[in-house]
N, C-alpha and C positions, 0 to 999 in steps of 0.2 A: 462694584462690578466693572471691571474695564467694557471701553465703549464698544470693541470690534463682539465681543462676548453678547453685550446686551444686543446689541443690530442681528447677532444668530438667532438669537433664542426669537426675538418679533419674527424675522425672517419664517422662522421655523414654525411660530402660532400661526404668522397667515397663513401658512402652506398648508396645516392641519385645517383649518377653519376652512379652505377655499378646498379641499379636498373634500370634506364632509358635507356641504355644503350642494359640492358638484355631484357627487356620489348621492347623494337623496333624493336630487332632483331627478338623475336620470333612473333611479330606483322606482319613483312618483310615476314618472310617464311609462316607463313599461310593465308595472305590477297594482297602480294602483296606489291610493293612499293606504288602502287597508292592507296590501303588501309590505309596506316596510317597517322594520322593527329596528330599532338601537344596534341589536347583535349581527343583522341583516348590513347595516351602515358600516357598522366595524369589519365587517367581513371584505366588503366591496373596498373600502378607502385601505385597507389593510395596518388600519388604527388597530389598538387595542382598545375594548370596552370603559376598560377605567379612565383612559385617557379621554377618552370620547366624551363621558361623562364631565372631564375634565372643562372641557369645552359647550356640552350641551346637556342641560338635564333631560331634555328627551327630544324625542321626531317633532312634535312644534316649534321649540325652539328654534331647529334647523331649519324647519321649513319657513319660519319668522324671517330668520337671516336672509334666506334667497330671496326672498319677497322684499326685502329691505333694499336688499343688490339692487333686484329688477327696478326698482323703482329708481335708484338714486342713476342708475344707466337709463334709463329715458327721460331724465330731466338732464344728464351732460348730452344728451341728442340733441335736447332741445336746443342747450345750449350753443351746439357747434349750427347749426340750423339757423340759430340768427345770427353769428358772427359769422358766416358763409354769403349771409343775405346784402344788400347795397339798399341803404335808404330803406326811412321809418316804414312806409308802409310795406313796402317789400316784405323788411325782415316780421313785421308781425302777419302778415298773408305766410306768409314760408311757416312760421312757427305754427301756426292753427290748423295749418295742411298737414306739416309731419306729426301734429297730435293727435289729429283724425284717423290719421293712418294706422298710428301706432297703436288707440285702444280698437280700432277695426283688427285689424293682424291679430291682439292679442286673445281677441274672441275666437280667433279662426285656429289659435297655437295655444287656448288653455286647457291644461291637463285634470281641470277640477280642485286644483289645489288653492287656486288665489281669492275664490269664493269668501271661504271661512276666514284669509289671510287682512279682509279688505276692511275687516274692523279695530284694526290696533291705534294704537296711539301716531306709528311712524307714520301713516298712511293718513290720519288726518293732519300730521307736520307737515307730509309730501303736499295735498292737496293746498295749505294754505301756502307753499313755497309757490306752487305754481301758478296760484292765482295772483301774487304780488307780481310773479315773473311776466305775467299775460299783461299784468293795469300797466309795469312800468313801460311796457310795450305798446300799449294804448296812448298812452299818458305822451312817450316820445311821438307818435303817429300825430297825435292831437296839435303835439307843438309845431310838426311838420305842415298843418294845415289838412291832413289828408285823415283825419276823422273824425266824428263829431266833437263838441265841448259843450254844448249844453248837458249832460249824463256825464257823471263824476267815472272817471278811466275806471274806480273801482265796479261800479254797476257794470261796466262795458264787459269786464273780464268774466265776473260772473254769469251774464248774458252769454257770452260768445263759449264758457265752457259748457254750459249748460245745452247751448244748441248742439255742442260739438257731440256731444255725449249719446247722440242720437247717429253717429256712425256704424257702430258695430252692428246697426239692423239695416244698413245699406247694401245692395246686389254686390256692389263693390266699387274701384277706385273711381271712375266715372260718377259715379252716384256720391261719392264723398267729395269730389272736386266742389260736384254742387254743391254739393251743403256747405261748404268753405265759401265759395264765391257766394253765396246768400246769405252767411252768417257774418263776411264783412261786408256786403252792400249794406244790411240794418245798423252796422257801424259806421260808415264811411261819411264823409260829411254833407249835408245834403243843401246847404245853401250859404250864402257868404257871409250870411248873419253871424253864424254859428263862429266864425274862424278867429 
């Protein structure tokens, strides 16, 4: 298959996939899960059925995929969050802030969809990406002097998601600052032994 030919065709799956995809989710928030059907999907994306099938054997699958999306777009946030950031402790105080943020928001913008979505396989891959991404972020802050070393960076991150996780029942952004500035004061280093 010439190259210009096979670049169409991918060109062409992602657009079906990222249509299908788009089209369920906004299907999800204004009708409900129990609103949308396959034939309902094809109508809206203006796929045909068989194709669709092609693509999804049914509405979880699609809704897997968005949840797949959502997740892999708030770990490149994270990402731009600390290459935005100047110096270790900075960029991991920046990073714990817009994590806080992000599952606070997401409580306040979920459509009931992500509940059922939160037990797959991708979503325990997400979680442990993220927590290597928080220790390596501890880990640099530790070397910087500016958090503790006695508690192995791994413990740190699990600690500090753990606290963070406790956003989405805050009044709001004020109320989550705190908990960020309290959830690295318990990391931060606390005497020169430690360094």
């Amino acid at each position: 298959m010439p190259k210009i030919w096979s670049q169409t065709i991918e060109a062409h799956r992602d657009a079906v996939r990222e249509a299908t995809i788009n089209a369920t989710a906004a299907l999800v928030a204004a009708h409900g899960l129990a609103g949308v059907t396959m034939s309902r999907i094809a109508k809206d994306t203006g796929i045909g059925r068989a194709t669709l099938y092609k693509y999804f054997p049914d509405v979880t699958s699609i809704l897997r995929a968005w949840h797949e999306r959502q997740i892999d777009q708030h770990l490149q946030e994270l990402l731009h969050v600390r290459d935005r950031a100047t110096g270790a402790a900075e960029r991991l105080e920046q990073v714990l802030t817009a994590y806080a943020m992000a599952i606070a928001h997401r409580r306040d913008h979920d459509t009931g969809i992500t509940g059922p979505l939160h037990r797959g396989e991708h979503v325990a891959a997400a979680h442990q990406h993220l927590r290597e991404f928080v220790e390596d972020l501890i880990a640099d802050a530790a070397a910087a002097g500016a958090v503790r070393r006695d508690v192995p960076a791994g413990e740190l991150a699990v600690y500090c998601l753990h606290a963070l996780a406790a956003a989405p029942a805050l009044p709001g952004p004020a109320a989550i600052h705190r908990l960020v500035r309290t959830t690295f004061t318990g990391i931060r280093r606390q005497d020169p032994e430690q360094a």
